[in-house]
Structures are given as C-alpha cells and as structure tokens.
C-alpha positions as CSV (number, residue, x, y, z in Angstrom):
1,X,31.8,5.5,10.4
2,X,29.6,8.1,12.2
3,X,28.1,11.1,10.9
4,X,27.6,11.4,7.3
5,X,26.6,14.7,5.7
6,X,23.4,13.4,3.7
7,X,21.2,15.8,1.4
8,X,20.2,19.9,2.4
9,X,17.3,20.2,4.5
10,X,15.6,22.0,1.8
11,X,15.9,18.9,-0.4
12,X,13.7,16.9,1.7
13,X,10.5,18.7,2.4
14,X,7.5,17.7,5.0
15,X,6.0,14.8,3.8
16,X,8.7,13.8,1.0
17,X,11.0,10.8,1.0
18,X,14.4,10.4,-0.6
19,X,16.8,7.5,-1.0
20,X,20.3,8.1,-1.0
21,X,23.5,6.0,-1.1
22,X,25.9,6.8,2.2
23,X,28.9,4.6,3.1
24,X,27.6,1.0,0.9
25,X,24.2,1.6,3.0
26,X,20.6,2.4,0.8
27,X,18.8,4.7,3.4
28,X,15.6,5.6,2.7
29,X,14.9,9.7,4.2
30,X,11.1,10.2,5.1
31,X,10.3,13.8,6.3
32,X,6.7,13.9,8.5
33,X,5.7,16.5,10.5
34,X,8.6,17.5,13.0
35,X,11.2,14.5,12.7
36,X,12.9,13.3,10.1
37,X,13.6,9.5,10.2
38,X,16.2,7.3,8.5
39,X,15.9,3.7,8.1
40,X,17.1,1.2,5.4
41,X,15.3,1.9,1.5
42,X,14.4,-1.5,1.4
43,X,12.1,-4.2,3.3
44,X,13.7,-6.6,5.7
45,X,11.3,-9.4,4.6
46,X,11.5,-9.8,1.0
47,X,13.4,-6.5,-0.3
48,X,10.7,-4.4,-1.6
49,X,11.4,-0.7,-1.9
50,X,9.9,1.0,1.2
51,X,9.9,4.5,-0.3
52,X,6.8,3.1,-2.1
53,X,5.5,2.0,1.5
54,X,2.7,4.1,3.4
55,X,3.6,5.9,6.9
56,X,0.7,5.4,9.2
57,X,0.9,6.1,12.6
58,X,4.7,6.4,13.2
59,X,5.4,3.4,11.6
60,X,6.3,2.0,7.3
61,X,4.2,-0.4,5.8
62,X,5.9,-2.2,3.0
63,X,3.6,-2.0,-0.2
64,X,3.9,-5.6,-1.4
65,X,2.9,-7.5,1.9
66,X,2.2,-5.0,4.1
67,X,4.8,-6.0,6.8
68,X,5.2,-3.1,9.3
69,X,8.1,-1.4,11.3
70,X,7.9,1.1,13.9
71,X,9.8,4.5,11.9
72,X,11.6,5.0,15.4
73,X,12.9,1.5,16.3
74,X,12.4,-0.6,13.7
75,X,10.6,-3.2,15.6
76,X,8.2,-5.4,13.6
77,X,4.4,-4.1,14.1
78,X,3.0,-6.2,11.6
79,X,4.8,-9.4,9.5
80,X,3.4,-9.7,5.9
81,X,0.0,-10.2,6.6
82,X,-0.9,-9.0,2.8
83,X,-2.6,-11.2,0.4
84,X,-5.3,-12.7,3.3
85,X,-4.2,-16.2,4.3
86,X,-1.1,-17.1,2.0
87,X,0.8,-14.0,3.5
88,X,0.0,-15.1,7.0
89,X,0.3,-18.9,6.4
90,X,2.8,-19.1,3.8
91,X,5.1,-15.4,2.7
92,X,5.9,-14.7,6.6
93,X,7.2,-18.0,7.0
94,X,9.5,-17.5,3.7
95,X,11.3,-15.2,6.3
96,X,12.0,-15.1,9.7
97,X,11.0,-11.7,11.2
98,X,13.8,-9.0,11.0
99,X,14.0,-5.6,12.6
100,X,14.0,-2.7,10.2
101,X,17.5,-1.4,10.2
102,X,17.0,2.6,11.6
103,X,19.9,5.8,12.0
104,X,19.9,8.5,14.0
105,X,19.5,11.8,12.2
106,X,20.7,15.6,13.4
107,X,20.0,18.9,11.4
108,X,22.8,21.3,11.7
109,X,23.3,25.0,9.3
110,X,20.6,23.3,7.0
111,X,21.8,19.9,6.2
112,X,20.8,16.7,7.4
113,X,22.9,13.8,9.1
114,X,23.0,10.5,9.5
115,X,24.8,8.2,11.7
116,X,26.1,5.0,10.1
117,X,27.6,2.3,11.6
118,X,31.0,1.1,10.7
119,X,30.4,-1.4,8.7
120,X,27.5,-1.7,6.0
C-alpha cells in the first residue's frame, strides 16, 4: 500500500494519541516529545485498546495486563504480568507472545504519514 496521508500534524499534539482507520488497519497515533510513533490501536495479547495504555520509557503498556511493547519495534518488554500470579501463571499462557505490529511515520507540509503494508 505505502504511504497513507493520515491526520494534520496540528491534530495530534505532544503528548496526545489518536486512533484512526487507514487501509482495514486500526493504528493507534501517540505524539511524545520529538517522534511520533504508529503501532496497531489494539493489544497483541488479548485485544485491549492501547490508546488507554501508559507510555513509559519508550515503550506501551497495555492497561488490562500490563503486557509491554517497545514503541519503536514492537518487541515484547513485558508479557501480561498484571494481576500478580494469575497473569504470569495463567493470562500469558492464554497467548503466545506476539510482537506489537509498528509503521513508519514521515511529516511532510504539516501532515503526518504512515506506511502500511499491502495487506491488512
């Protein structure tokens, strides 16, 4: 698919987040600090929406069990570790540990990209 002309800059300021529907993908935007980052809207373990998530040190944790992905990659920092011992022993287990899906975005004359792949 390539790049997809996604929201205006202005629509998305530092420290907001915005989901929005491009080419059958939900991609959740998240604007902090310098970089904007776009990554799928919802968690890869049980399909919570991560625009109710925290961003802590460059990465998303999913509110509902806390499972973690790196905003850059998408790699797995942490795999529902959230409630103590049933998350760990029994809600990771429920799914096997799966990469956040991430895009590449661009600015350009004040609106921001994303590149999708060609297939949702």
């Amino acid at each position: 698919m390539g790049w997809v002309d996604a929201i205006a800059q202005s629509d998305l300021p530092d420290g907001s987040r915005e989901v929005v529907e491009l080419g059958g993908h939900s991609i959740l935007l998240i604007h902090e600090g310098d970089r904007i980052y776009a990554v799928a809207s919802a968690c890869p373990h049980m399909g919570a929406p991560l625009e109710k998530g925290t961003i802590r040190d460059g990465t998303i944790v999913c509110y509902r069990h806390h499972s973690a992905f790196d905003l850059e990659t998408g790699d797995v920092q942490e795999w529902s570790p959230w409630p103590p011992v049933v998350g760990p022993v029994v809600l990771s287990r429920m799914s096997r540990k799966k990469v956040l899906p991430v895009y590449a975005t661009k600015v350009e004359e004040g609106r921001i990209w994303v590149d999708l792949p060609d297939t949702p």
